[in-house]
N, C-alpha and C positions, 0 to 999 in steps of 0.2 A: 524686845524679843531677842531670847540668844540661842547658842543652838552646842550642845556639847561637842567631845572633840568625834565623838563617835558619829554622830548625827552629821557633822559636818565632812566627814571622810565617807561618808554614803554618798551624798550630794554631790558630793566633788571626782568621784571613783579614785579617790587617794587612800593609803594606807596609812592608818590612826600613828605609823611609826615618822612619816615624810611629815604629818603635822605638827609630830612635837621637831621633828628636825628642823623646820621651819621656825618655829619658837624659837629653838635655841641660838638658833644663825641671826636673830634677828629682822629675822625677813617678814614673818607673819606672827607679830605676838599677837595674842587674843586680846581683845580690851576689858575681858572680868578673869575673876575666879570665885570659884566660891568658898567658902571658910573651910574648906578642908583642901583646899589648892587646885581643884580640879578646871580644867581652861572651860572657857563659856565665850563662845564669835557672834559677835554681833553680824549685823547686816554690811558696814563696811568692813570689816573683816571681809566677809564673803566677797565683796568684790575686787579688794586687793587679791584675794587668795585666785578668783578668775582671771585678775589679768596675771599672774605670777603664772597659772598653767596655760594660759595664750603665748607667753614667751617663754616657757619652756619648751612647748610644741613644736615653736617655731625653731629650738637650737641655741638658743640662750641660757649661758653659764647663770649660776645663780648667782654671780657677785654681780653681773651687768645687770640683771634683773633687779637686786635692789638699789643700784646706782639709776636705773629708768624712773623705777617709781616712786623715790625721793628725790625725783629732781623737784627745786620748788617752782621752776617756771614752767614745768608741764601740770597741762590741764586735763580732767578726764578724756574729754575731747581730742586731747591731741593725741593720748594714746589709744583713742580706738581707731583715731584715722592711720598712726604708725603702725598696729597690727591688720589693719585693713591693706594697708603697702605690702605688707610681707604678705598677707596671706595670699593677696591677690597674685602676687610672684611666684610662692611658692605651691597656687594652683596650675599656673601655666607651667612649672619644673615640671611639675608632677604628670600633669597631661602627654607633654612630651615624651617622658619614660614612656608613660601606659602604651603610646601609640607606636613607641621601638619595640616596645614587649609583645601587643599584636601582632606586630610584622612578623617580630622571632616565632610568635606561635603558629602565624597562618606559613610561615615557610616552612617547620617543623611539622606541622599536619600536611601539608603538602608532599612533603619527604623530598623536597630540592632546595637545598640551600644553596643559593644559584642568584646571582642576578640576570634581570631581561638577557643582558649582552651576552653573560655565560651559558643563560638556557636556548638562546638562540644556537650560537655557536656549536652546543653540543647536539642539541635535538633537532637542528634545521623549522624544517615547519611544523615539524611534528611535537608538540611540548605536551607530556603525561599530565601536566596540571588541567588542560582542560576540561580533561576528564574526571578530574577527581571527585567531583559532587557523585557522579553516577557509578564509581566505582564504588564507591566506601558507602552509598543508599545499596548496591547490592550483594556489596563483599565484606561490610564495614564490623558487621557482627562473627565473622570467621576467625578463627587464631592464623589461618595463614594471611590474612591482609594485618592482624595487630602485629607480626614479627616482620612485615614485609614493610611497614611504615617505621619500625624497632631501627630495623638495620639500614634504610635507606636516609633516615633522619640524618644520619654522621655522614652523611655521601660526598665526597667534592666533586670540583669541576672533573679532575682525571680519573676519580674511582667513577665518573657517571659515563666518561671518554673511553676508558677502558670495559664497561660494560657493554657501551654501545658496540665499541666494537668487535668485540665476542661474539655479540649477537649479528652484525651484520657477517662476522665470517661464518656463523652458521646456514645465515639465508644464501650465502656463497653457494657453498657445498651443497644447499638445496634444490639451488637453480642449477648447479652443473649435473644434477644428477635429472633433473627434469627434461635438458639440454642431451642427456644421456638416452633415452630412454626409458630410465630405471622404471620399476612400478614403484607405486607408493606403498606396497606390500611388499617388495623387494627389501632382503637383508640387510642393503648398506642403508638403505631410505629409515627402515628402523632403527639403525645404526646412529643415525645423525637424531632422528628423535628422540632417542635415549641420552644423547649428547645435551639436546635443548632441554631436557629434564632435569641434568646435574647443572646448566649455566642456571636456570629455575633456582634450585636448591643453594648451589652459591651464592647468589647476586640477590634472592630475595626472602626466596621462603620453605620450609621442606616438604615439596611438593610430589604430592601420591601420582604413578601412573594414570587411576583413576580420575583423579582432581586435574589431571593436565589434558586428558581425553574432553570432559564437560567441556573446560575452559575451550579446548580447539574448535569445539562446537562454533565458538565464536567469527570462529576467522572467516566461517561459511555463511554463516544468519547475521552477519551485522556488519551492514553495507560498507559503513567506516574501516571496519578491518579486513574485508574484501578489497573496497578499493588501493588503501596502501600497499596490500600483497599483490594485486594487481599489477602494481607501479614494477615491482622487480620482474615480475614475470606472469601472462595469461594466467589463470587457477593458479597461482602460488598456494594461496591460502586453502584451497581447498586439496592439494596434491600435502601439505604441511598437515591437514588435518588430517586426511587419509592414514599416511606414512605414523603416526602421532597415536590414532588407534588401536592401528598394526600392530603398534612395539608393546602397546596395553596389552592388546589379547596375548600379546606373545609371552608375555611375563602373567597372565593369569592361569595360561597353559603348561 
């Protein structure tokens, strides 16, 4: 049984050009032709030509390749257990990558590139990641969560340092105005809400009056961001939500 050069560059996913280049180099001559010259591979043909693309897979020049398989003291045998070494090598490389690649992806969807020690440091107990699941099931389909993971992907430790702290000086100015008396319909109280709507639009996403009113909804109905506004001051969260409306209706009027 033989098999032309066509038939055999199907079989092999090689192009009819690599197999006369192989001929010529000496590496893979066919062992017929038929009276008009055309190559015809027999069966060992074929298996030299498989292990020729086992070791080219693996990164082997073709001169070493055909110094391996005219070695006369190697056996088939030995060479399937020598590609069996490599490959076996070059699956555990490979695993390796996949699983630095992972990491880079689930830190990249996460949007903090950050190790434990940096995301502690920056966020104390509070780290946005462990919310990520429940924000992105219910923000995940919005253009303002896809530009809000766009831009925090390139984040470092001091652009996430420098955010946080923008925003704690805005809870500042929250509390001193709570501390004040101010209402949360009072001028300056809008004031600062309008504030937290451009730190919003900088630091993540560009964020509507409208789309920040919903959102504040939050800081009232979900205990998690009650209690942390809680922490700076009694109703924070809800005196931040208030004030956060106010500035809405104020700009819709």
């Amino acid at each position: 049984m033989s098999y032309s050069v066509g038939e055999v560059a199907g079989f092999a996913g090689v192009t009819v050009r690599t197999l006369h280049h192989y001929d010529e180099i000496g590496l893979l001559v066919p062992s017929e032709r038929t009276y008009a010259g055309h190559r015809r591979y027999a069966d060992a043909d074929l298996d030299r030509l498989q292990q020729i693309l086992f070791y080219r897979e693996l990164g082997f020049p073709l001169d070493e390749v055909a110094v391996l398989l005219d070695d006369p003291d190697a056996d088939p045998r030995a060479h399937l257990r020598r590609q069996h070494e490599l490959l076996t090598a070059r699956i555990e490389k490979l695993q390796k990558m996949a699983a630095a690649v992972e990491h880079a992806m689930e830190a990249r969807r996460m949007g903090i590139n950050l190790t434990p020690e940096e995301r502690f440091e920056v966020f104390g107990e509070h780290d946005p990641a462990q919310y990520e699941d429940e924000v992105r099931e219910r923000w995940g389909h919005t253009d303002a969560y896809k530009e809000s993971q766009r831009r925090t992907a390139s984040y470092t430790k001091e652009d996430w340092k420098r955010v946080n702290e923008e925003l704690d000086a805005l809870h500042a100015r929250v509390a001193g105005l709570m501390d004040s008396g101010a209402a949360a319909g009072s001028e300056a109280a809008m004031d600062v809400a309008e504030e937290h709507l451009r730190f919003v639009k900088r630091s993540y996403y560009d964020c509507t009056h409208e789309l920040q009113a919903r959102i504040s909804e939050l800081y009232v109905s979900d205990p998690r961001f009650a209690e942390m506004y809680d922490r700076i001051r009694p109703g924070f969260g809800r005196y931040l939500r208030d004030a956060i409306v106010a500035n809405a209706a104020r700009h819709v009027n």
